[in-house]
C-alpha positions in Angstrom: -11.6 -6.9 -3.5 -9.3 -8.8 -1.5 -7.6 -7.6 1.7 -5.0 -8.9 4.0 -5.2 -7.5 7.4 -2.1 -7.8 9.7 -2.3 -6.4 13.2 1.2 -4.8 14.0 3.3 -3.1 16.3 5.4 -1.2 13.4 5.0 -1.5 9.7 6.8 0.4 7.3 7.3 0.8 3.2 10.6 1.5 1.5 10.9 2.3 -2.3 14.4 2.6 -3.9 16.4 2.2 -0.3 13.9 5.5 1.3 11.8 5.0 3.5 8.0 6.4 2.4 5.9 5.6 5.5 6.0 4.3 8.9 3.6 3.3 11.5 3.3 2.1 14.8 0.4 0.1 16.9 -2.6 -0.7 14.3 -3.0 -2.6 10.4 -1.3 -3.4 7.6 -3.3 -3.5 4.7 -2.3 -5.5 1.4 -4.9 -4.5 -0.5 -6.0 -6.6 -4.1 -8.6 -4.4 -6.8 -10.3 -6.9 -9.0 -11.7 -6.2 -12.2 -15.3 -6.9 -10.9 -15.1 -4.5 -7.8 -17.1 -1.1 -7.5 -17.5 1.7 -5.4 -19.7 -0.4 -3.2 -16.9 -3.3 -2.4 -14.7 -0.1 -1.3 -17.2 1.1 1.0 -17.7 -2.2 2.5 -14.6 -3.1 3.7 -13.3 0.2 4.8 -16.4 0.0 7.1 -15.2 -3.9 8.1 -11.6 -2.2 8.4 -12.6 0.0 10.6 -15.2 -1.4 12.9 -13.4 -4.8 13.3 -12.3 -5.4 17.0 -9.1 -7.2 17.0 -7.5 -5.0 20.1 -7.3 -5.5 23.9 -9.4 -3.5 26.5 -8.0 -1.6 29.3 -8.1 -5.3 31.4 -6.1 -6.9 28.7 -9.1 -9.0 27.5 -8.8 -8.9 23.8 -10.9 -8.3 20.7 -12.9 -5.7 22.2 -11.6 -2.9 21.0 -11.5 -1.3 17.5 -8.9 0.5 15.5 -11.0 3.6 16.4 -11.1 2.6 19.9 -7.4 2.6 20.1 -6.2 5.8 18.2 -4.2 3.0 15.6 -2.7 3.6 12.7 -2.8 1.9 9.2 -0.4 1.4 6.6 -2.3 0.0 3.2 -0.3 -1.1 0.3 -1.6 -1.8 -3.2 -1.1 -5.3 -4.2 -2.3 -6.6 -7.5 -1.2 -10.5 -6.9 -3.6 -10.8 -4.6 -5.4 -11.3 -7.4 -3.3 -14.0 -8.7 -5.2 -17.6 -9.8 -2.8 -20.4 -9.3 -4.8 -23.7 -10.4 -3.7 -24.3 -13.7 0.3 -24.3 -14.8 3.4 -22.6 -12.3 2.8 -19.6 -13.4 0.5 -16.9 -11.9 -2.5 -15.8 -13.9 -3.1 -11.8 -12.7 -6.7 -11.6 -15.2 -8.9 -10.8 -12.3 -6.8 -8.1 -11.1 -8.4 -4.4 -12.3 -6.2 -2.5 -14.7 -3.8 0.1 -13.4 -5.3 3.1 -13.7 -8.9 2.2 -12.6 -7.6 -0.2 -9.8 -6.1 3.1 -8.8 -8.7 5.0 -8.7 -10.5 2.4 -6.5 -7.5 1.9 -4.1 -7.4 6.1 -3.6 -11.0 5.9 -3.2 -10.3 3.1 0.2 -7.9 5.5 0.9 -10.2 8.1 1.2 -12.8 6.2 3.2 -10.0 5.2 6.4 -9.0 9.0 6.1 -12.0 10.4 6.7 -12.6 8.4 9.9 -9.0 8.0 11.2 -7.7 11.0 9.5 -4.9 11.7 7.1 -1.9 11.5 9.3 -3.3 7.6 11.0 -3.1 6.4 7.5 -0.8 5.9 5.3 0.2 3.9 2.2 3.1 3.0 0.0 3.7 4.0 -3.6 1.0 2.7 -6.1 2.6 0.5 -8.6 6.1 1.1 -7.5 8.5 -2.4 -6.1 7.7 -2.2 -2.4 9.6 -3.6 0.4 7.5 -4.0 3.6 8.4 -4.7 6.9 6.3 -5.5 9.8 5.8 -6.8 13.1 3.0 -9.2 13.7 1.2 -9.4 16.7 -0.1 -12.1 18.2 0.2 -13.4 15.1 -2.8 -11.6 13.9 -3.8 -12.6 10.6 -7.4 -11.9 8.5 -8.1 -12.4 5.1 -11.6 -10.1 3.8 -12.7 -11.4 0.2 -16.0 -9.6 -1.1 -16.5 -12.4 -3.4 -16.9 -14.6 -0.7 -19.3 -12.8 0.6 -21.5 -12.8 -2.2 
């Protein structure tokens, strides 16, 4: 499982020109299912998601605080390419990523997991499968790649 974490001041996800979720202060998530991931990989980095301290305390000394900590929101987006290898050729080999419908199940399972500490309405997601466009602003820049294989 491979996640980008973005700390933001807004995100937001269209599909065909509407709008499908918004947030404000907290993550976006790009989130990459391999074929080799498992309930286990879910549960691990929701937790990391969650308990990472990438926010400011109330002095304005930073990574102190969680996502928790700071009432944030999260907007997670599937995204397979994560997945892509690149070594051999110009073309993008997408064999590690999990098929569709378990991949799915996986991703709704993360899902899940944030929800149930955060709550439904601090996270939201885009549409699984469905061309995305995703805008975002970056703070700080803020940028943290989480790769369960690495940590293997």
């Amino acid at each position: 499982m491979r996640i980008v974490l973005q700390k933001v001041s807004q995100a937001s996800v269209t599909v065909d020109s509407n709008v499908v979720s918004v947030i404000k202060t907290g993550y976006m998530l790009l989130v990459g299912i391999s074929t080799q991931d498992t309930k286990e990989e879910v549960q691990k980095l929701s937790k990391k998601v969650l308990s990472l301290r990438m926010f400011d305390d109330d002095t304005g000394y930073g990574w102190k605080k969680s996502i928790q900590d700071v009432n944030g929101e999260i907007l997670s987006v599937s995204q397979f390419t994560l997945m892509a290898r690149t070594k051999k050729g110009s073309k993008p080999d997408f064999h590690l990523a999990q098929k569709g419908h378990l991949a799915k199940e996986l991703y709704e399972e993360f899902l899940a997991e944030l929800r149930s500490v955060l709550g439904p309405e601090k996270v939201k997601d885009g549409v699984f499968g469905a061309m995305m466009s995703c805008s975002l602003v970056n703070e700080g820049p803020v940028t943290i790649i989480f790769d369960t294989d690495e940590a293997k």
